[in-house]
mmCIF file of the C-alpha atoms, coordinates in Angstrom:
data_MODEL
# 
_entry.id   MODEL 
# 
loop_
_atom_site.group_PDB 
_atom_site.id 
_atom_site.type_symbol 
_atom_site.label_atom_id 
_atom_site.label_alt_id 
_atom_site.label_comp_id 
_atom_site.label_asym_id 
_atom_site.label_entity_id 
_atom_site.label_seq_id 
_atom_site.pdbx_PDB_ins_code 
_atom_site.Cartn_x 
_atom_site.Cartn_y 
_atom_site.Cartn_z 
_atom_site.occupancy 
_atom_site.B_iso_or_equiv 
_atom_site.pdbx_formal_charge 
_atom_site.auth_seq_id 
_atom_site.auth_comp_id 
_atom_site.auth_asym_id 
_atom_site.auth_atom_id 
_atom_site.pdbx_PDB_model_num 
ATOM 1  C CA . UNK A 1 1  ? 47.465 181.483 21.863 1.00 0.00 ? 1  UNK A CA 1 
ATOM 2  C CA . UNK A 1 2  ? 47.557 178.277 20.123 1.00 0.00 ? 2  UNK A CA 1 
ATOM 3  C CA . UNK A 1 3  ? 45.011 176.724 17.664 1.00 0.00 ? 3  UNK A CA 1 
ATOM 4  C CA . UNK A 1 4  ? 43.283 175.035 20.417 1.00 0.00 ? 4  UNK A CA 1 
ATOM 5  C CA . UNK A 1 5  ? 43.089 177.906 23.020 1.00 0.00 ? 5  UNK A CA 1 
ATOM 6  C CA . UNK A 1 6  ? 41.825 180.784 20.301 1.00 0.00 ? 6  UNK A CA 1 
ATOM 7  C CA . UNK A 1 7  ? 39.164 178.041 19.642 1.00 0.00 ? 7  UNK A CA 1 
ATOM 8  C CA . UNK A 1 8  ? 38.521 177.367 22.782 1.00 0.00 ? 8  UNK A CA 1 
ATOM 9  C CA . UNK A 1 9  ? 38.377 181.556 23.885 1.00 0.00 ? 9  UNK A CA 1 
ATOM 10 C CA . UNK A 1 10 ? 35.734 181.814 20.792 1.00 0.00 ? 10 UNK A CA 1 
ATOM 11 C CA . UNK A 1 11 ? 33.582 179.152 22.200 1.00 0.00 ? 11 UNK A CA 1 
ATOM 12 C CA . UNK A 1 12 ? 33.817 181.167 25.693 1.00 0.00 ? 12 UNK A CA 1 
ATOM 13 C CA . UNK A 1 13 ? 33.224 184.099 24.098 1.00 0.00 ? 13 UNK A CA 1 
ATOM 14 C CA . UNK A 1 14 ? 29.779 183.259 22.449 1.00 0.00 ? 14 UNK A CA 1 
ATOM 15 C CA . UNK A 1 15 ? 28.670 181.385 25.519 1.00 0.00 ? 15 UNK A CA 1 
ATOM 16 C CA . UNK A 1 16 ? 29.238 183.973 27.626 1.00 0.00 ? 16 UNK A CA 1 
ATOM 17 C CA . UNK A 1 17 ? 27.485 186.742 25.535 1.00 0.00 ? 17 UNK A CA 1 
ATOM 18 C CA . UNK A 1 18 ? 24.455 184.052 24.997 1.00 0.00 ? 18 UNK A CA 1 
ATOM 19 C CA . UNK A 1 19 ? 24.820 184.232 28.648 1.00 0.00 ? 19 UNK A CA 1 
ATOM 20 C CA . UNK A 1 20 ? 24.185 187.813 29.026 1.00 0.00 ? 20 UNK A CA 1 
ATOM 21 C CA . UNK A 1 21 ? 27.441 189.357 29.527 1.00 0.00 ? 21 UNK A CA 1 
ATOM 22 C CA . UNK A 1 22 ? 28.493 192.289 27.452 1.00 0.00 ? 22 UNK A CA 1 
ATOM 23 C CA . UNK A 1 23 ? 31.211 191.684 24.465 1.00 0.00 ? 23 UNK A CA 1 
ATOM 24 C CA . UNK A 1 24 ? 34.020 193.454 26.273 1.00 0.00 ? 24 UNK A CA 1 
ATOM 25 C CA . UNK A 1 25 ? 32.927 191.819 29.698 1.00 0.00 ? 25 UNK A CA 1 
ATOM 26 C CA . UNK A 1 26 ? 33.029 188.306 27.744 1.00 0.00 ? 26 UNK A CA 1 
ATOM 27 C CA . UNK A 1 27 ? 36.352 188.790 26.267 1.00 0.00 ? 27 UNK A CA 1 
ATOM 28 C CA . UNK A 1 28 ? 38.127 190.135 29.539 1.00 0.00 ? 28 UNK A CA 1 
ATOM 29 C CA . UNK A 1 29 ? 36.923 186.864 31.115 1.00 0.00 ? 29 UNK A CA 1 
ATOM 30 C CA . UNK A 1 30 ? 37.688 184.543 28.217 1.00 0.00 ? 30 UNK A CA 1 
ATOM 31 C CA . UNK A 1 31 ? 41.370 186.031 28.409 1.00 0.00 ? 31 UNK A CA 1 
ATOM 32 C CA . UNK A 1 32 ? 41.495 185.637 31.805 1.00 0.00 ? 32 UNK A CA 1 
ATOM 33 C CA . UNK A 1 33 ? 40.303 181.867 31.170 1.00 0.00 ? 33 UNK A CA 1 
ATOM 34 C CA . UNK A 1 34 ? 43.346 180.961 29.021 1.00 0.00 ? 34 UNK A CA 1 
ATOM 35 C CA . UNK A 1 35 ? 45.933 181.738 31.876 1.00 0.00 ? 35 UNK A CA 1 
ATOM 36 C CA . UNK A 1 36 ? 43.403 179.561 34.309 1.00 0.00 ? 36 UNK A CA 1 
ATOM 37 C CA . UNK A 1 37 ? 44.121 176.642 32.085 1.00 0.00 ? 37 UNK A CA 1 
ATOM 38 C CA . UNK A 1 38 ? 47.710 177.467 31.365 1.00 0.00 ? 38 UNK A CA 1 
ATOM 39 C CA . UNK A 1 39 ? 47.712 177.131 35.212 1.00 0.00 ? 39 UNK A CA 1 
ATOM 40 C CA . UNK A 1 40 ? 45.622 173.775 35.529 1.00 0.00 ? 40 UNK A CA 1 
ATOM 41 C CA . UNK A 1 41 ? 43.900 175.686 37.784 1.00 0.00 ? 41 UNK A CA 1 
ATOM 42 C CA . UNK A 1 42 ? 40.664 173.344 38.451 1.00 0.00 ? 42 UNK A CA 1 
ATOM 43 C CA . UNK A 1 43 ? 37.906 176.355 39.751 1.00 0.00 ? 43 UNK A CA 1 
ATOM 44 C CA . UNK A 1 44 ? 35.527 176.922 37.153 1.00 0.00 ? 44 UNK A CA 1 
ATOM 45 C CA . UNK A 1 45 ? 32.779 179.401 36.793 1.00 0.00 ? 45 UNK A CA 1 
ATOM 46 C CA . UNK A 1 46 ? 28.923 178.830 36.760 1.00 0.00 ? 46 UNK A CA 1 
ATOM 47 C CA . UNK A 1 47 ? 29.105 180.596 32.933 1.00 0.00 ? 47 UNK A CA 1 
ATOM 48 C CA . UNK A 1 48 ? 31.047 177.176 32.337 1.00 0.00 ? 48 UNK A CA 1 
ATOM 49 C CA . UNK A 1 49 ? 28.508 175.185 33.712 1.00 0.00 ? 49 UNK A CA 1 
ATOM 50 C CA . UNK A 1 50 ? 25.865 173.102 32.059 1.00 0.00 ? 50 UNK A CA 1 
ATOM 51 C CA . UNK A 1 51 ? 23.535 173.846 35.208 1.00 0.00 ? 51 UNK A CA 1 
ATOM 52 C CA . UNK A 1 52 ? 23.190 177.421 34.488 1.00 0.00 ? 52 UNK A CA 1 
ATOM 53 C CA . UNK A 1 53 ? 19.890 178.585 33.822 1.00 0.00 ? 53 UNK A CA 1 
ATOM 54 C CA . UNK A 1 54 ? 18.624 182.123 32.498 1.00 0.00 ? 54 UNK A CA 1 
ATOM 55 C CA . UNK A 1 55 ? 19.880 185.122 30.832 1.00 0.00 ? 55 UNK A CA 1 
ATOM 56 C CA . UNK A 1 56 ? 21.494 188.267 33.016 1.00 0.00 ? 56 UNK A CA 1 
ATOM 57 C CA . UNK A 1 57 ? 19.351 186.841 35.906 1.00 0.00 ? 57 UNK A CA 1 
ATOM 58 C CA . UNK A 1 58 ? 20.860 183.449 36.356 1.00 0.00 ? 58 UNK A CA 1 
ATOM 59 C CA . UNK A 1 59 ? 19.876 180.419 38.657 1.00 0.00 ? 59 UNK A CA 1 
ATOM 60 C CA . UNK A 1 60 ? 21.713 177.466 39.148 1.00 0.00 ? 60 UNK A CA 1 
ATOM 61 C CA . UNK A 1 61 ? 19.449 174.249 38.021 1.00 0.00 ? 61 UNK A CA 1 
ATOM 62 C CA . UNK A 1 62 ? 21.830 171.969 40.435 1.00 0.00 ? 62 UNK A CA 1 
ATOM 63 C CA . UNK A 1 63 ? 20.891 174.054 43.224 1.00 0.00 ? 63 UNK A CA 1 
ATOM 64 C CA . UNK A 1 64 ? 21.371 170.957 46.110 1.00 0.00 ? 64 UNK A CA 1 
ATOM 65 C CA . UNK A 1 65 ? 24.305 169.191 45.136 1.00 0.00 ? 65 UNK A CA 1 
ATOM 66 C CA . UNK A 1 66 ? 25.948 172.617 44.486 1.00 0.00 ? 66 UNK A CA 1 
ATOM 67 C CA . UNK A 1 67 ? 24.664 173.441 48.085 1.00 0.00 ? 67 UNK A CA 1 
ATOM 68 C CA . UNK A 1 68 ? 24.022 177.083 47.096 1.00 0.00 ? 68 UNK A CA 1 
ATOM 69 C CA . UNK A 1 69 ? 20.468 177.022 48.742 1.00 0.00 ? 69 UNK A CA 1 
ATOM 70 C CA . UNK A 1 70 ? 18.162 174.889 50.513 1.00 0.00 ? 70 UNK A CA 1 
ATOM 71 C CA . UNK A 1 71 ? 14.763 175.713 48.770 1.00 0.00 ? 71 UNK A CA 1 
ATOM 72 C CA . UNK A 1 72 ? 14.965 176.195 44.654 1.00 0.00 ? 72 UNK A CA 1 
ATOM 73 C CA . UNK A 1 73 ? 12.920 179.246 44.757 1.00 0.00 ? 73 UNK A CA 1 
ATOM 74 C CA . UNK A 1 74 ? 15.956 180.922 46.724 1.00 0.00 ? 74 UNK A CA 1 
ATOM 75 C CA . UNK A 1 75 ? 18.855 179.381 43.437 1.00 0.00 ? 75 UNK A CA 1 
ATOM 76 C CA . UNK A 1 76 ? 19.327 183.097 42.042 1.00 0.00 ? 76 UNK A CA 1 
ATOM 77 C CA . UNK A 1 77 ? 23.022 183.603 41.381 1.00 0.00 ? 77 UNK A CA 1 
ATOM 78 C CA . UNK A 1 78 ? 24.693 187.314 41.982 1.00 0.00 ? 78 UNK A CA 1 
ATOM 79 C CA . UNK A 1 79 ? 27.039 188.355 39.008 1.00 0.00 ? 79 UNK A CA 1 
ATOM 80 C CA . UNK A 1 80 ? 29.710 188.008 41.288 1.00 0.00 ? 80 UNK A CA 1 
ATOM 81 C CA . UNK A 1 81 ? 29.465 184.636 41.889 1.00 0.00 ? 81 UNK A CA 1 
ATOM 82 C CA . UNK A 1 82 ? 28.830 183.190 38.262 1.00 0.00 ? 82 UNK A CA 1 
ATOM 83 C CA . UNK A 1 83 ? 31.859 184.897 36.780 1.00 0.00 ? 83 UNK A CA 1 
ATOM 84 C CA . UNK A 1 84 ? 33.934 183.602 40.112 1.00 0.00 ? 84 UNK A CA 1 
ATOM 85 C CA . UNK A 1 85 ? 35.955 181.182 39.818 1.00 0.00 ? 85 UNK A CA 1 
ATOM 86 C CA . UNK A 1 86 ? 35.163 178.512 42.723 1.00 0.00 ? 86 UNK A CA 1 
ATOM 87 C CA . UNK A 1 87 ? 34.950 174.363 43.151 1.00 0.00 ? 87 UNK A CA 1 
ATOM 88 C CA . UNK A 1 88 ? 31.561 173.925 42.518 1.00 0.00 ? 88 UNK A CA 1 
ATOM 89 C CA . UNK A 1 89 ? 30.059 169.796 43.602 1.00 0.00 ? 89 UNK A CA 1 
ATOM 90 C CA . UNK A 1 90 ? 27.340 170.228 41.216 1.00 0.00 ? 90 UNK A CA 1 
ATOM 91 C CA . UNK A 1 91 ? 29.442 171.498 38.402 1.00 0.00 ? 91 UNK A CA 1 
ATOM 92 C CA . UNK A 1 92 ? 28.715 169.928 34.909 1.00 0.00 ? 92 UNK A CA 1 
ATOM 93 C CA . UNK A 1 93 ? 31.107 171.117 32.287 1.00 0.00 ? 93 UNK A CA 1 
ATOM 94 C CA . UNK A 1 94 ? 28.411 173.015 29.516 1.00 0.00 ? 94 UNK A CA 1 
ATOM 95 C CA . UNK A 1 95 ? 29.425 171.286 25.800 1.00 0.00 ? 95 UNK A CA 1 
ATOM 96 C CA . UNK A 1 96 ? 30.427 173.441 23.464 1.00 0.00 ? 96 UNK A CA 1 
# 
């Protein structure tokens, strides 16, 4: 990794783990990250997200435009979908 990527992995890695995942769940995903934007591949994750609310039990706070729901009470997100990487319309890149 370059300068810019192992900066960019560490930044990952503490949002994710602010996020609730565990350390060695964070840093799998980071990794797998770096190879995403080796790739320009444009999916991102709802852990990337600005929109993502909550610790562990996450909700998406864009819940219409992302068109994940059609009431906010029902915006939960499963674990599988947050770490997934998908084309989100509501997708707001978090600042690091």
């Amino acid at each position: 990794m370059n300068t810019a990527e192992i900066d960019t992995f560490a930044a990952r890695l503490a949002r994710f783990t602010d996020k609730g995942l565990t350390l060695d769940d964070a840093e799998a995903l980071a990794d797998k990250l770096v190879t995403r934007d080796r790739d320009n591949d444009s999916r991102r994750l709802c852990l990337e997200c600005a929109h993502l609310q909550g610790v562990g039990r996450w909700g998406c706070g864009n819940w219409k435009q992302a068109a994940i729901c059609t009431r906010p009470t029902d915006a939960g997100l499963a674990h599988v979908l947050v770490v997934m990487p998908q084309h989100c319309p509501g997708f707001k890149e978090h600042m690091r």
